[in-house]
N, C-alpha and C positions, 0 to 999 in steps of 0.2 A: 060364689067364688070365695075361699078360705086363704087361699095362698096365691102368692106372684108367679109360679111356676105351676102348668100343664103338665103334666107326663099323658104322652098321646100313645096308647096301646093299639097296634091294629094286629086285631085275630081272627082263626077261620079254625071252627071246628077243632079246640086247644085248647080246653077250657081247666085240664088239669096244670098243665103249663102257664096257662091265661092266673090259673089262683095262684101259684107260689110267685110269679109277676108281681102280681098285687099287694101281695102280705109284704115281697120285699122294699114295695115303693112307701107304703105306707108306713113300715119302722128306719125310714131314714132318718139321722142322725144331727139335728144342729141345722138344718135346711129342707123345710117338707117341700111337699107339694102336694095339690089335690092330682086324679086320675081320668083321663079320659081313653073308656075302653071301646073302641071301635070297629063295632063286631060286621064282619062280611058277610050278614045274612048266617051264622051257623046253624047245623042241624043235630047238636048234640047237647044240647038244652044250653049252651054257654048263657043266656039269656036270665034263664031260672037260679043259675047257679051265682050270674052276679049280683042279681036281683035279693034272692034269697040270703046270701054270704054278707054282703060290704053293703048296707044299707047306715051309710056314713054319709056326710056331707060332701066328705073329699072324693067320694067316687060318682061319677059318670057314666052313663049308657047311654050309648048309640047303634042303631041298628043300621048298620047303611040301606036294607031293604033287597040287594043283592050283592054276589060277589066280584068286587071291583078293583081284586087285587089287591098285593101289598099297595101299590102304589095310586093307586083311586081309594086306599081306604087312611095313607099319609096325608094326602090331600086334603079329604072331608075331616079330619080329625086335626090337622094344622090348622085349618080353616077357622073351624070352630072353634080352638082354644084364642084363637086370637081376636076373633068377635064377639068372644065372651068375658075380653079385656085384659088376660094374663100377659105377662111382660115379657114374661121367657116361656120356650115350650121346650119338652122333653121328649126325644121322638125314640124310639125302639117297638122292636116285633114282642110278640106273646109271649118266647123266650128267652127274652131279657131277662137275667138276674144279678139287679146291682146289687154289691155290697152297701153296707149301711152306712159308709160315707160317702158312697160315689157322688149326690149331689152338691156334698159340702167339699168335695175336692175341686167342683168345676166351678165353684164360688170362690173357693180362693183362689183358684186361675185371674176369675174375673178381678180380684184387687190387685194380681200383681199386672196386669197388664191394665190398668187403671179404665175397663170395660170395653177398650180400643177391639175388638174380635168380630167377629160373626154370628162363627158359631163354635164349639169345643167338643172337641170328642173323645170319651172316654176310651182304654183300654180293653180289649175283649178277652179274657183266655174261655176254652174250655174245661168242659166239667174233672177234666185231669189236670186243670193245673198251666197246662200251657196255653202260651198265645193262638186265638184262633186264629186259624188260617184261612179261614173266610170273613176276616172283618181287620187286616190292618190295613190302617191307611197308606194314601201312596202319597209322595213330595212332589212327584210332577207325573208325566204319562206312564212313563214308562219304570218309574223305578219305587218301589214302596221303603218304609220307612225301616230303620235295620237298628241292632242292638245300641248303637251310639245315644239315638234318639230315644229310645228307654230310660236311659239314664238321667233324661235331664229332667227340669221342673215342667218342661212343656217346650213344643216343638209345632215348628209352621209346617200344615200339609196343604194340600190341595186338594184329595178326596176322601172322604171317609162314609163310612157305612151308616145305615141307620139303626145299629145296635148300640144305640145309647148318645146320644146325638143333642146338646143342646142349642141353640138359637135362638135369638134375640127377638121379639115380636115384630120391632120397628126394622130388622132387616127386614123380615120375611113380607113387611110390606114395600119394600125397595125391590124386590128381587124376585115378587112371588111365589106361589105354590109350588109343590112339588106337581111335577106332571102324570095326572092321573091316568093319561091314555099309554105310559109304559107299561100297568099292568102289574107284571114282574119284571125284574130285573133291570138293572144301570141305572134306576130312578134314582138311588142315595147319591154316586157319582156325579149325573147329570147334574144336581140339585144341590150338593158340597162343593162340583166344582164353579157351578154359577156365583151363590156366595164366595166362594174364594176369589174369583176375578173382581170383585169390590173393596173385601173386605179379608183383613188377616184374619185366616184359623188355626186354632192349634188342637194337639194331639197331647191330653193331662193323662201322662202314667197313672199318677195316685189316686186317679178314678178310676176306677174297677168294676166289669160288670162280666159275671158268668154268660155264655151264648150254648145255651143247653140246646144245641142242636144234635142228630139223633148221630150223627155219623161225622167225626172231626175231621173234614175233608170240604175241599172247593169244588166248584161241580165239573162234571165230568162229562162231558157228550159223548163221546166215543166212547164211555163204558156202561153211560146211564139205561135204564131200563126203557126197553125199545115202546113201553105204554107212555113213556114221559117225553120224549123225544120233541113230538110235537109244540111243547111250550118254549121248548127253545129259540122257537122263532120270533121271541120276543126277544130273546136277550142279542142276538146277531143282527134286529131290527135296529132296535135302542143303542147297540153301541156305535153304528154308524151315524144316528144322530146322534148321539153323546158326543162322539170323536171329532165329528169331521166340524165341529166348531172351533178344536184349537189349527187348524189348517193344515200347511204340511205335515207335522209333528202327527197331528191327527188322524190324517189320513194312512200315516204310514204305520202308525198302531196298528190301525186298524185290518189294513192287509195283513203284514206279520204275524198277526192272531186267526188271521183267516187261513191263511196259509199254514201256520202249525196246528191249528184245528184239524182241517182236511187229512194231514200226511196224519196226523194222531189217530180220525176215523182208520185212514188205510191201515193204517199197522197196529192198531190194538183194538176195533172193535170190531166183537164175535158174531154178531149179526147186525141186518139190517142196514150194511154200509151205506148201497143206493139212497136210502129212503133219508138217512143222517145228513150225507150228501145235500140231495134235495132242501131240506132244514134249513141248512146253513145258506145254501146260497138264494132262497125266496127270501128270509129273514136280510141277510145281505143284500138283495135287488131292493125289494122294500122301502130298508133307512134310507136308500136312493133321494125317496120322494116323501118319506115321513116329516113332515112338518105340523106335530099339534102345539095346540096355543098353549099358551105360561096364563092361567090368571090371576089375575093382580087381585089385591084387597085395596080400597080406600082408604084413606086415611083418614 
């Protein structure tokens, strides 16, 4: 261990995306960090290429041995940097690309708020320039963070993404793991909004990270490809345990979204409504009964 900061990388098969990741964490600015790249079993040498490339002290390889998800591969990868004694951890996907001060921006968050936080979350735009719209934070359930809150030095949210995500070692052993059996999706929320119910988090504009994802768009069920459909039943599983912990508030998200899900199937997707149908509501029965465990780290 070189440095007090992790950056935990989880990739699958993104190994071009996985190297400009890497080059950008490694020319950061005035606040390094070493790298832990947490690969989900890939089958496109990612392995050889980090192996061969960043043979550096500050890089890391991990093979989880299968694919355990974004959110089984946050977990063994949080895990790890914190049993391997780092003070903060840096959490983002393969396509993560901070600018060269993004960690020294969420350092100097940490002095003006005199290390009082959780966790800080950077800014996301896409590869155009604008805010992505699959990673701004929300202020409370139902309402995400709007132009006011850009403007300031930092701002209190309640959920944020895991594009570019830092937190505190000694929360994440207050508060545990992220939850590996979400898989994909609401794992960041689930896991921001946990920390947030202990501890204040903020949202630092002047931390910047590119979210080089292929398509500048939130996802879409009612339009997404009828071969992808089926993984949704992750994310309409997870939200109802995500949600239904803030109570009524919770619950009534969580119908609402169920509800403009459905009429959105009906009236804009081209095939395959039944089956989208279906999705939604085994995913929804499900969260019903979805209760996996938090595990906790020792102190």
């Amino acid at each position: 261990m070189k440095n007090k900061t992790a950056a935990v990388v989880v990739t699958h098969n993104r190994k071009e995306l996985l190297g400009q990741c890497i080059d950008r964490l490694l020319k950061q600015r005035e606040r390094f960090c070493d790298v832990i790249v947490v690969d989900n079993a890939s089958t496109d040498g990612t392995q050889e290429m980090v192996m061969h490339q960043y043979k550096v002290p500050e890089v890391t390889y991990v093979n989880t041995g299968a694919n355990l998800g974004g959110a089984g591969g946050f977990q063994y990868g949080v895990k790890k940097a914190v049993l391997s004694g780092y003070e903060y951890v840096w959490i983002m996907d393969d396509d993560t690309l901070p600018e060269e001060t993004a960690l020294y921006e969420l350092f100097e968050a940490d002095k003006e708020l005199n290390g009082e936080w959780g966790c800080l979350s950077s800014v996301a735009y896409w590869t155009d320039g604008i805010i992505c719209r699959a990673n701004i934070q929300k202020k409370n359930i139902f309402k995400r963070v709007g132009k006011k809150e850009y403007d300031k030095e930092y701002s209190l949210v309640r959920m944020c993404s895991f594009v570019s995500l830092l937190v505190k070692s000694d929360v994440i052993k207050v508060v545990g793991l992220p939850i590996g059996e979400y898989f994909i999706w609401t794992d960041d929320y689930e896991y921001t909004g946990r920390i947030s119910a202990k501890y204040p988090c903020y949202m630092v504009p002047s931390s910047r990270v590119v979210h080089a994802m292929k398509i500048h768009t939130r996802v879409n069920f009612a339009t997404d490809d009828v071969s992808r459909i089926d993984r949704y039943r992750y994310l309409y599983r997870n939200d109802v345990h995500c949600y239904r912990q803030y109570g009524g508030c919770g619950w009534l998200y969580i119908i609402l979204k169920n509800i403009y899900t459905f009429l959105n199937i009906l009236i804009n997707s081209k095939d395959s409504r039944i089956d989208r149908i279906k999705v939604l509501y085994t995913g929804f029965r499900t969260g019903l009964y979805f209760k996996p465990d938090i595990e906790m780290i020792e102190n």
